[in-house]
C-alpha positions in Angstrom: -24.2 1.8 17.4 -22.3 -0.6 19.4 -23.5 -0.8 23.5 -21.3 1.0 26.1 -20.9 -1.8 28.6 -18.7 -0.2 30.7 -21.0 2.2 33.3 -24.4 0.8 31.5 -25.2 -2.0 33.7 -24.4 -0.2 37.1 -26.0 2.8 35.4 -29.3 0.6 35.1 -29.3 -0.2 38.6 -28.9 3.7 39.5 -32.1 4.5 38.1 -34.1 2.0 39.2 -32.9 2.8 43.2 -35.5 5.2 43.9 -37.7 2.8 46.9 -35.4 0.3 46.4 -36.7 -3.1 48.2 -34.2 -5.2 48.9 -34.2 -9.5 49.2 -32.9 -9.5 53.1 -34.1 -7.3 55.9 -30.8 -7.0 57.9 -29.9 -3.2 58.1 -26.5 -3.4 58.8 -25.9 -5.4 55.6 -27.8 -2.7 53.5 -26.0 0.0 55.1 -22.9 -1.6 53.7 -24.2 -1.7 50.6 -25.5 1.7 50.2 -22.1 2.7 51.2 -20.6 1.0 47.9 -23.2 2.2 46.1 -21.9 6.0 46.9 -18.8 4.9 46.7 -19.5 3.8 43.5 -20.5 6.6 41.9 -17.4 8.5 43.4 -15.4 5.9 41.2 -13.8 4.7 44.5 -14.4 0.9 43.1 -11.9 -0.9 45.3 -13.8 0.7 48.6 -17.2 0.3 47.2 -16.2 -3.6 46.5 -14.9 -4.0 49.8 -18.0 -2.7 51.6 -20.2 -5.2 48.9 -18.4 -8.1 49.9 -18.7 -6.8 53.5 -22.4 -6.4 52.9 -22.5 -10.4 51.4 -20.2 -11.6 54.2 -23.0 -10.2 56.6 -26.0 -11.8 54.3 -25.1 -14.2 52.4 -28.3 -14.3 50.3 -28.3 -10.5 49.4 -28.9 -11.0 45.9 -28.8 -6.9 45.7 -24.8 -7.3 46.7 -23.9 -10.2 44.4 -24.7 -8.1 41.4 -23.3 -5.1 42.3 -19.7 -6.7 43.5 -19.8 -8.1 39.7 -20.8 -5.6 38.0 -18.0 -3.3 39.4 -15.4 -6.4 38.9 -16.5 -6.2 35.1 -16.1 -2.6 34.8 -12.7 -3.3 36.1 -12.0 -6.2 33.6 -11.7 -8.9 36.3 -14.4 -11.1 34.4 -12.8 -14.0 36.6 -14.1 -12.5 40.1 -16.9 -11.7 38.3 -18.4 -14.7 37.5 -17.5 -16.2 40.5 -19.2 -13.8 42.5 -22.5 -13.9 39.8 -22.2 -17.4 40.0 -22.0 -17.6 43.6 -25.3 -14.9 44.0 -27.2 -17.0 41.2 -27.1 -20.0 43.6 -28.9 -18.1 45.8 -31.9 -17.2 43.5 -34.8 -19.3 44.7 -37.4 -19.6 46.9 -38.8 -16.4 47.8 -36.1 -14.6 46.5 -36.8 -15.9 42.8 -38.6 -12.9 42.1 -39.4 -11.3 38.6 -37.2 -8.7 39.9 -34.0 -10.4 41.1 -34.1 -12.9 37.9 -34.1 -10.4 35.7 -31.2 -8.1 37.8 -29.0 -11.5 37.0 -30.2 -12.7 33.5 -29.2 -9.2 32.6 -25.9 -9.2 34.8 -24.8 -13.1 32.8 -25.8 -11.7 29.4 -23.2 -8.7 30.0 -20.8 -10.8 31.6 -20.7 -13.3 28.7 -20.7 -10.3 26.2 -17.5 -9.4 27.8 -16.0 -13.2 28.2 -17.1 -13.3 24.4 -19.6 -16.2 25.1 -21.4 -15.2 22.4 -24.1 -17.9 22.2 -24.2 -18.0 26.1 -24.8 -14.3 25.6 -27.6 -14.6 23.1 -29.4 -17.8 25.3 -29.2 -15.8 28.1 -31.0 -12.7 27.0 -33.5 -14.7 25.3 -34.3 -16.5 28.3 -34.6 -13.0 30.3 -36.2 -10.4 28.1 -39.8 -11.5 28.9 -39.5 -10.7 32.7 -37.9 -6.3 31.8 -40.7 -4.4 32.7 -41.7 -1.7 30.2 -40.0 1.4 31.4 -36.4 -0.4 31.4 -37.3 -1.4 27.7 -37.3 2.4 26.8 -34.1 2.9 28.1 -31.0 3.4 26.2 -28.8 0.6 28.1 -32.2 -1.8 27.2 -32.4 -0.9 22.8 -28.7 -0.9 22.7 -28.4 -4.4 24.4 -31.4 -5.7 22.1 -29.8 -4.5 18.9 -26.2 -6.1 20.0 -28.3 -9.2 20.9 -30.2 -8.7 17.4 -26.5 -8.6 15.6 -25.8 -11.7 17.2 -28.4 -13.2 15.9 -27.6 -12.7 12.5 -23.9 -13.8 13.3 -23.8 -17.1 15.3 -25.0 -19.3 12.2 -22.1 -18.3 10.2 -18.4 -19.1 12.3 -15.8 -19.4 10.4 -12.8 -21.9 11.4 -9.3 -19.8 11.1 -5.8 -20.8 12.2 -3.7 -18.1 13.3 -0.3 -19.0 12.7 2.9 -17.1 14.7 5.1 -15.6 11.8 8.7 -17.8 12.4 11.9 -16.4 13.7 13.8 -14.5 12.8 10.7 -12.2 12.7 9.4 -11.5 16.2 12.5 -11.0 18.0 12.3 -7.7 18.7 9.7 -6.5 22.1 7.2 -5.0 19.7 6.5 -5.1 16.3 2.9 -4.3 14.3 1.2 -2.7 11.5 2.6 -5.4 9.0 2.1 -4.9 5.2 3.7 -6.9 2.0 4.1 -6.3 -1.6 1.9 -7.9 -3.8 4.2 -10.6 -5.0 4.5 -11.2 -1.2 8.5 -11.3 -1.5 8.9 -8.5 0.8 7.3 -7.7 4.9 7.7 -4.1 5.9 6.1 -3.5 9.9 7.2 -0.9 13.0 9.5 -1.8 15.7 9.6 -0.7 19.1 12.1 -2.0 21.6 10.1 -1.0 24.3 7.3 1.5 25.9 8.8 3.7 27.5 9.4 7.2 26.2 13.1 7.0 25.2 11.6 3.6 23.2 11.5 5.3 19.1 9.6 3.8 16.7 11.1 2.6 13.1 10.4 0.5 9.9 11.9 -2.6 9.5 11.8 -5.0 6.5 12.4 -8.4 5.5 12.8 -10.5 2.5 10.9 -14.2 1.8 13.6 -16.6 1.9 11.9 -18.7 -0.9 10.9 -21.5 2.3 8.1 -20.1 3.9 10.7 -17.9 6.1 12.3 -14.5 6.0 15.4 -13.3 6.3 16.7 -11.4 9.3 14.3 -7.7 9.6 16.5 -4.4 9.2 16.2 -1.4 8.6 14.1 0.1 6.0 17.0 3.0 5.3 19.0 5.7 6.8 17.0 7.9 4.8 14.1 7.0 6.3 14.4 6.0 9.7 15.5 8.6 11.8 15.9 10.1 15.8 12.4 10.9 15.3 9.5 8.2 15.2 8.7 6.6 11.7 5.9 4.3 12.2 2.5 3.0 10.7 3.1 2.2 7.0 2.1 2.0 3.5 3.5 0.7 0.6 2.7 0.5 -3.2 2.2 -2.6 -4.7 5.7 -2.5 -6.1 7.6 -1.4 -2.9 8.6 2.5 -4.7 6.6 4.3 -2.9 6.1 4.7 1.0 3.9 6.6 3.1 4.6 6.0 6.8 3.3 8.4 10.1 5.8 10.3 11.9 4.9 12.2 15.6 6.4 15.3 16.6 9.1 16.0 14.3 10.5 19.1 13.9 8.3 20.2 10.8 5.1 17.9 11.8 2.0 20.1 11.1 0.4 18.5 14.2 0.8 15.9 16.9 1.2 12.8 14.2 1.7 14.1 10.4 2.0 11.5 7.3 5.4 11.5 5.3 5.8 10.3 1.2 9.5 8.7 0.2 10.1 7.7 -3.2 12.3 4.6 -4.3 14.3 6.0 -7.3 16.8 4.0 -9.2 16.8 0.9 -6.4 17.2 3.6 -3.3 14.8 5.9 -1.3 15.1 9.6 -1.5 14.4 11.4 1.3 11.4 11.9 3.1 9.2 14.8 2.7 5.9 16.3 5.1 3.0 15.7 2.7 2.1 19.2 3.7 -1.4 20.9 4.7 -3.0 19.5 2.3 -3.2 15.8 3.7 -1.7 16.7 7.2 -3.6 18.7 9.8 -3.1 20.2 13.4 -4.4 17.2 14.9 -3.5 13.4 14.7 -3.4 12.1 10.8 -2.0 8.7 11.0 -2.3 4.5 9.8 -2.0 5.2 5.9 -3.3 3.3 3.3 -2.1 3.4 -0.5 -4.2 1.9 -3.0 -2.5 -0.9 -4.9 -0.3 1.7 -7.7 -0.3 4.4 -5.1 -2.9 6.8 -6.6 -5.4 7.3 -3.7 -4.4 7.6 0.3 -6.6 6.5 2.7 -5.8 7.5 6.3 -7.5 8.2 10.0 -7.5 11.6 11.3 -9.4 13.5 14.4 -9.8 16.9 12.8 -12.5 18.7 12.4 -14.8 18.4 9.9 -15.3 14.6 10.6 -18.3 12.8 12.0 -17.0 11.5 14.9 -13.7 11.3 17.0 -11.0 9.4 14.5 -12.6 9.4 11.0 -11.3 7.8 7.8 -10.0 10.5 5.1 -8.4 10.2 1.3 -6.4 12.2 -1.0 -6.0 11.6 -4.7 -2.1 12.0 -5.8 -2.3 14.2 -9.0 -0.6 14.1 -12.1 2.5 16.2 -11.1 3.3 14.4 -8.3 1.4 16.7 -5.2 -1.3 15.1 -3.8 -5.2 16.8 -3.6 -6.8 18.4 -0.7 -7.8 15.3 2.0 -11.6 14.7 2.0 -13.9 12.7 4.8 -14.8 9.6 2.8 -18.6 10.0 4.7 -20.9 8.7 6.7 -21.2 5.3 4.9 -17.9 4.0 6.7 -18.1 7.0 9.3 -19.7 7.3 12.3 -19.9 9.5 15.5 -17.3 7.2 17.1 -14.1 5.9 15.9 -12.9 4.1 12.9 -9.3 3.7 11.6 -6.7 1.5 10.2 -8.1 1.9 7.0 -6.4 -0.8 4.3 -7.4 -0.5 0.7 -7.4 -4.3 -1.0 -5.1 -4.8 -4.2 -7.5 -4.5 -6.6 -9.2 -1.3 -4.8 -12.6 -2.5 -4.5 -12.6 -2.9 -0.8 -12.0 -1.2 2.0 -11.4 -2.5 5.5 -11.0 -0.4 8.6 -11.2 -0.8 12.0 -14.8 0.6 14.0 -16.3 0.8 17.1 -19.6 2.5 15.7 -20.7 0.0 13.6 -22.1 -3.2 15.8 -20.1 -5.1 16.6 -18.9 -7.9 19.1 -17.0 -5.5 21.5 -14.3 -3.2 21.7 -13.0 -2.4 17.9 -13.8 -4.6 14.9 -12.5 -5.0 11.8 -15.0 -4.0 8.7 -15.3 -4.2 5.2 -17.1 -1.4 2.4 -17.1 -2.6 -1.2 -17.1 -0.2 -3.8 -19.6 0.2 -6.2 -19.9 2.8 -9.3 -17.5 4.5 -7.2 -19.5 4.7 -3.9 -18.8 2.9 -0.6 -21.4 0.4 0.4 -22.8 -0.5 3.6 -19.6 -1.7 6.2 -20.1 -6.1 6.4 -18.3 -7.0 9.8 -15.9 -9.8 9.6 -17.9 -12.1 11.9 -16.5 -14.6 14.0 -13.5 -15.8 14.6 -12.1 -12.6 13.4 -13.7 -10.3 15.1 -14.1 -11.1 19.1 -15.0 -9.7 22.3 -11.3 -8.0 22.1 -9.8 -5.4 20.3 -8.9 -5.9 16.4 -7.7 -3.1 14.8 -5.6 -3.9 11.8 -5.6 -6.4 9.1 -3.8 -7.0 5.9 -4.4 -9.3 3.2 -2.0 -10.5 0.5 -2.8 -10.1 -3.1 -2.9 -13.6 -3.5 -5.9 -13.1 -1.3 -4.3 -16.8 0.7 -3.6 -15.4 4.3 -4.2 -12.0 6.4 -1.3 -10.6 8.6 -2.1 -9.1 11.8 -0.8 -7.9 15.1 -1.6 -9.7 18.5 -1.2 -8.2 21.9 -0.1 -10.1 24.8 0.1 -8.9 28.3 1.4 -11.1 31.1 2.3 -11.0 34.5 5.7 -10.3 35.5 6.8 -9.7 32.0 6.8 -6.5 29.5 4.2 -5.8 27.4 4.6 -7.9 24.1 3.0 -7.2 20.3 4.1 -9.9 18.0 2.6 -10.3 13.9 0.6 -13.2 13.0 -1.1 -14.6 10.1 -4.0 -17.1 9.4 -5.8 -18.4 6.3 -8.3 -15.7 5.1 -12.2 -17.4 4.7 -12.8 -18.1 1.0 -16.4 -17.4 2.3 -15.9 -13.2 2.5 -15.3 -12.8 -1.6 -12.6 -10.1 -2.3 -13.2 -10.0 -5.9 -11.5 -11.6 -9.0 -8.2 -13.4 -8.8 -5.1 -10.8 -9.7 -2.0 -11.9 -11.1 1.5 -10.3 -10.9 4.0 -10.0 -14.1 7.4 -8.7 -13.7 10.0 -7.9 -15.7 12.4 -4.9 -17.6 11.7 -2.0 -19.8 14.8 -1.2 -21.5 16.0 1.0 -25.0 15.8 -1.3 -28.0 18.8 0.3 -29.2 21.1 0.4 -26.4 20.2 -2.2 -23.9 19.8 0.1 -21.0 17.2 0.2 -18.4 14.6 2.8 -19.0 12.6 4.4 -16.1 8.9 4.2 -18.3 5.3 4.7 -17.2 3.4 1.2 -17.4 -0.5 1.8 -17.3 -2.8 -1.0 -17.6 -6.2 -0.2 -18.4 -10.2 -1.3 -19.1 -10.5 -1.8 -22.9 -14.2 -1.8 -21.5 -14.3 1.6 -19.9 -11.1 3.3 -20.6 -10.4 3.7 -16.8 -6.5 3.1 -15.5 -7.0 -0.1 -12.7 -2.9 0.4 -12.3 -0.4 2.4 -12.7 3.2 1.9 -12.4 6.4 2.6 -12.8 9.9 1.2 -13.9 12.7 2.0 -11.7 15.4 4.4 -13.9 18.4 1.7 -13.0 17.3 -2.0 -13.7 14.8 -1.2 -15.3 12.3 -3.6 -13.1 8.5 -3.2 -12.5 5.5 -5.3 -11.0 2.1 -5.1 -12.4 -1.0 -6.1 -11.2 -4.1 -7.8 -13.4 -7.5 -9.0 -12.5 -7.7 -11.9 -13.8 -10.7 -11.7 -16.1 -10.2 -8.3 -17.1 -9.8 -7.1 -20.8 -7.4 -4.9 -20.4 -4.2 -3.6 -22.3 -1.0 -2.4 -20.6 1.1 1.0 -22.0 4.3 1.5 -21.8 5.4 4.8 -22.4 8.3 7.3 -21.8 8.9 10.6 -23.8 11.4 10.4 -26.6 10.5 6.7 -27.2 7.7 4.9 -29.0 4.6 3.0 -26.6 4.8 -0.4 -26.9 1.1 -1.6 -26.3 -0.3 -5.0 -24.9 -3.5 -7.5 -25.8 -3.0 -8.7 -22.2 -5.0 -11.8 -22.8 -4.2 -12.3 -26.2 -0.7 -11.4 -25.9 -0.1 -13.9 -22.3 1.4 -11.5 -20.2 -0.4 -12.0 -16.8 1.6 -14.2 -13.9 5.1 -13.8 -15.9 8.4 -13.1 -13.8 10.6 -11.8 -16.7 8.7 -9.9 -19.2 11.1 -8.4 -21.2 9.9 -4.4 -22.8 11.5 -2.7 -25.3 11.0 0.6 -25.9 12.2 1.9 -29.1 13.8 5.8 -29.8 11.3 7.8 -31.6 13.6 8.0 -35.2 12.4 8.2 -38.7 11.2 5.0 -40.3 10.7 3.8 -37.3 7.4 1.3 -36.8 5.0 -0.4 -33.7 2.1 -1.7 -34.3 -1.4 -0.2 -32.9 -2.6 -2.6 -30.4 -6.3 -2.5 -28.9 -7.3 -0.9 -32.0 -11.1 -3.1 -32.6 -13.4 -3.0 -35.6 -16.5 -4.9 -36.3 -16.2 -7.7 -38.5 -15.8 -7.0 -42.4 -16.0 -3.1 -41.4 -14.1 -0.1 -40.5 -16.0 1.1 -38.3 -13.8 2.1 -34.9 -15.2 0.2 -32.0 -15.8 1.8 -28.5 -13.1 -0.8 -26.7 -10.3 1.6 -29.3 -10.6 4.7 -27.3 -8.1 3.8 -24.7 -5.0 3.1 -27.9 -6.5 5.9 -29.8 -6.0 9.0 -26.6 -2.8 7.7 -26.0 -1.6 7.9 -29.8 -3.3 11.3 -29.5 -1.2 12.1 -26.7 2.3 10.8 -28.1 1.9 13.1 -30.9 0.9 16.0 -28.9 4.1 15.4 -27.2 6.4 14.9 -29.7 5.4 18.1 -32.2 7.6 17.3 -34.8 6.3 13.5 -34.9 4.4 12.8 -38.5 2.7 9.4 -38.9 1.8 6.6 -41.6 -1.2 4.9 -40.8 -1.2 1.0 -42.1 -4.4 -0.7 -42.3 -3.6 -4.6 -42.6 -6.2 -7.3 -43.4 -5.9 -11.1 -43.2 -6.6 -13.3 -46.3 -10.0 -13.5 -46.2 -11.7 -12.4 -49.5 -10.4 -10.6 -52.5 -7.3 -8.8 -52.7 -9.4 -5.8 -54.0 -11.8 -5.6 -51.4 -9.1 -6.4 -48.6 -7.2 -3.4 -49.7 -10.3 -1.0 -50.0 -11.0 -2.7 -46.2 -7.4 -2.1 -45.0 -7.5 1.2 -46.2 -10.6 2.7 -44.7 -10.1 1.6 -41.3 -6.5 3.7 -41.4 -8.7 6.3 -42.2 -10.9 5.8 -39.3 -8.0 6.2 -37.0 -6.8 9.0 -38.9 -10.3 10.9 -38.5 -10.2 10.0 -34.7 -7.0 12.0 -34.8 -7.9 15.4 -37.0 -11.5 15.4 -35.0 -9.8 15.7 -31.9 -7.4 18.5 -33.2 -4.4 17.4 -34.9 -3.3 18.6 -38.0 -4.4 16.5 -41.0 -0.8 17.0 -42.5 0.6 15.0 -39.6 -1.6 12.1 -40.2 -0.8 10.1 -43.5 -2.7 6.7 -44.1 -2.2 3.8 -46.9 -3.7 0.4 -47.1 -2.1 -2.9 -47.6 -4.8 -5.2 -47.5 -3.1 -8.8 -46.7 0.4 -8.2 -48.6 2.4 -7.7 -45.9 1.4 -10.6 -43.6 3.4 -10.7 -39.6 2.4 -14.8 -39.8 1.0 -16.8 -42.3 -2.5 -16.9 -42.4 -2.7 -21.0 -41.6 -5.1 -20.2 -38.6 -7.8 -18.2 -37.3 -4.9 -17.3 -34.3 -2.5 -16.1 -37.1 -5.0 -14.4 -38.8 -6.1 -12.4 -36.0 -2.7 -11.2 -35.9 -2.7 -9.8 -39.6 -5.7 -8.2 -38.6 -3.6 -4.8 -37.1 -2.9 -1.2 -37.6 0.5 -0.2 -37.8 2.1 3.3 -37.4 5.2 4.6 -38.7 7.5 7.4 -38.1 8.3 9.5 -41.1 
């Protein structure tokens, strides 16, 4: 757990008061400082400061005074005062006042100062130097093992500083008083982030967007849509991958379920629908707040204070179901968890990782960001950005493009004689942290073969290795448009599918279809005599044997027909023109029937399932080529 620095060191010096002995003899100067000591603990700092420096002013080498005036100046965050007053006392330290006693009162006064300074090296030296001359009862204290394990996480940090440039995003972002929480889409074309003119409570929160401008710039923010912003607050988003769907927190609108509830919009046919309460399911009657969607929108990651959580804010998920409603929200544990806070959760692209924001996992001070990989479906143990990153301050959002190149972030500025500012940043994100395989965005249209117009189609893209779905998308109903994501050394084929219409299916590495702006998809009307040929569908050299890497093409022909009843299908086996025609026919023939026994074993009728072979008589290329043989190599299905 991270140290409380904020009453520990003048807690310290509380329990070790009883027959106090003090380096000067002059009463009237430890009267004074008895006084701030009470006054002190009444949290009366200014007083108890005054009657300190009133107590120095008398003695000027009353070490006892020096520390306590600095301690209370860093409680109060005036680290400036501070260390000149701890700088000032340590001049004093020598002679017969260099006692075991009074260097340790200071080593352990500098190494909390620089802590808070984030002098992080001084920090480290400075304990070092120190922690021989703690006497044994102060090294059983709490304020003593939580010190030496923040010191002991330094340790392991210092050797490893990364170099970062943080870069202020261009006008015209950043005009507006306050703006934060930024996100993108993963082809990085579009910025989506809440404004706030102000602090004040007549000062409403909204979501404004921008487009890139193609230079390294964006065009002027607006906002989002009437639909969604509203005289309520809309703040603290999340969008898909693909920009269609939004999840954003709103606070005390007239059907919140609590102080701060989460909202879902949709972006149908180029325009978003209306906004609705995800309900009791995800919201609670406390805070829920700072959503996360995984890339396609499948899982929500979010920070709430309910109960039921480990600490005060925890991080919490809910899985969107098949219709459309989203599950029950469930505590993701006491990996990421702890009994203090973490939130701003932001699930990476490919959703492997997880970062969130903590302050009970150690850390350099205040909140730091945090990363939990994901392993055979478990969160592993929370790595901590390091340094730069991470600081002595507060960091408690980051976002990271898909292109994995920079890492948007709000910074907080504070100044005299002028408002309150947040304005959105970005630097170059460390090669050094690894975030996983490249991905690669394709876009482009699914429209009918026959007609020309858009079609709004399902487009899954999934592990020929495992069968699991890594994305799922969705073509918008009037352009037709989509964005999907690939890793870039997955095998994996993409399905597209809509009812009424025939899947077209994908080899996305052998077909080329990663990193491609305008791939065009036609789906084709389900219609008698009608043909597509079976993708993904593997068999073991010179047999017909179905390989596991099939099961992903065979469910989903299993599920067409299940949806479309009256369906009945011709199974083609095709061969290259390897061998004799004979035995290429017999080849071609039984692996149609392995797909057709896939089928009837898994409950379809065998009348439905028809299967001839045409060994290599009906060629798609000439075989002049292993490449073009490969191709002849296919299953086809027709509608009859």
């Amino acid at each position: 757990m991270r140290p409380v620095f904020l009453f520990a060191i003048l807690f310290f010096f509380f329990l070790r008061a009883e027959a106090q002995t003090y380096s000067i003899i002059d009463g009237r100067a430890i009267k004074f400082y008895q006084e701030g000591e009470e006054l002190t603990l009444a949290r009366r700092y200014d007083e108890a400061l005054a009657k300190y420096q009133a107590a120095i002013a008398r003695e000027a080498s009353f070490l006892e005074a020096y520390v306590k005036a600095s301690q209370l100046l860093i409680t109060q965050g005036r680290l400036g005062e501070a260390e000149k007053i701890a700088v000032a006392g340590k001049s004093k330290l020598g002679g017969k006042n260099a006692t075991p006693k009074n260097s340790a009162d200071f080593g352990w006064l500098f190494s909390n100062l620089y802590l808070k300074q984030g002098k992080f090296t001084e920090a480290f030296r400075q304990f070092q130097e120190v922690d021989p001359l703690f006497d044994e009862a102060f090294k059983k204290s709490m304020y003593y093992t939580q010190m030496k394990s923040q010191m002991d996480f330094l340790g392991t940090q210092l050797g490893d500083i990364r170099s970062i440039e943080k870069e202020i995003l261009k006008s015209p972002l950043n005009e507006f008083n306050l703006q934060y929480f930024p996100v993108l889409t993963a082809d990085g074309e579009q910025i989506l982030f809440t404004k706030r003119d102000g602090t004040g409570n007549f000062d409403k929160e909204d979501i404004f967007t921008a487009f890139s401008n193609g230079d390294d710039g964006w065009t002027s923010p607006r906002s989002l849509a009437q639909t969604i912003n509203s005289l309520y607050n809309e703040g603290t988003c999340s969008v898909t991958a693909d920009g269609k769907i939004l999840i954003y927190t709103s606070c005390d609108a007239p059907d919140s379920q609590g102080s701060c509830d989460l909202y879902v919009a949709y972006k149908v046919n180029g325009a978003w629908e209306r906004p609705t309460n995800m309900g009791a399911k995800v919201n609670s009657r406390s805070w829920d707040s700072q959503p996360s969607l995984s890339a396609d929108g499948r899982i929500l990651f979010f920070s709430s204070n309910r109960r039921g959580g480990f600490g005060g804010n925890d991080i919490w998920y809910s899985v969107r179901q098949n219709d459309g409603s989203w599950s029950d929200a469930k505590n993701l544990g006491d990996v990421v968890n702890t009994p203090k806070d973490e939130i701003s959760p932001f699930m990476f692209f490919n959703n492997e990782i997880l970062f969130f924001a903590s302050d009970g996992h150690f850390g350099f001070g205040g909140m730091d960001i945090f990363l939990s990989r994901v392993k055979n479906g478990e969160f592993q143990k929370p790595e901590n950005l390091g340094l730069p990153i991470n600081d002595q301050l507060e960091q408690v959002a980051l976002f990271i493009t898909a292109k994995k190149d920079y890492a948007y972030y709000t910074e907080l500025s504070s100044e005299e004689d002028e408002n309150d500012r947040s304005l959105l940043y970005r630097f170059k994100f460390p090669e050094e942290i690894y975030l996983g395989e490249n991905l690669t965005v394709t876009e482009g249209k699914v429209f009918n073969a026959k007609t020309g117009q858009p079609v709004d189609a399902t487009l899954s893209l999934v592990s020929l290795t495992n069968d699991s779905t890594l994305y799922q998308f969705q073509s918008d109903g009037k352009t037709g448009e989509f964005m999907m994501l690939y890793p870039e050394n997955a095998v994996s084929g993409l399905y597209v599918e809509k009812k009424g219409f025939l899947p077209k299916i994908y080899n996305v590495e052998r077909d080329k279809i990663q990193n491609v702006k305008d791939l065009k998809v036609e789906l084709t009307p389900v219609g008698p005599g009608e043909e597509f040929v079976f993708e993904n569908v593997f068999f073991e050299f010179d047999k017909y044997d179905l390989k596991p890497e099939s099961k992903s093409s065979l469910t989903r022909l299993l599920k067409f027909l299940l949806e479309n009843p009256n369906v009945n299908i011709l199974i083609t086996g095709h061969t290259d023109n390897v061998g004799s025609e004979a035995y290429n026919q017999t080849l071609s023939l039984q692996r149609a029937t392995s797909v057709q026994s896939f089928l009837v074993a898994a409950g379809l009728h065998p009348g439905r399932v028809m299967v001839e072979g045409k060994g290599d008589k009906e060629p798609m290329v000439p075989n002049t080529s292993p490449k073009n043989q490969a191709l002849n190599r296919r299953i086809t299905i027709k509608i009859l």
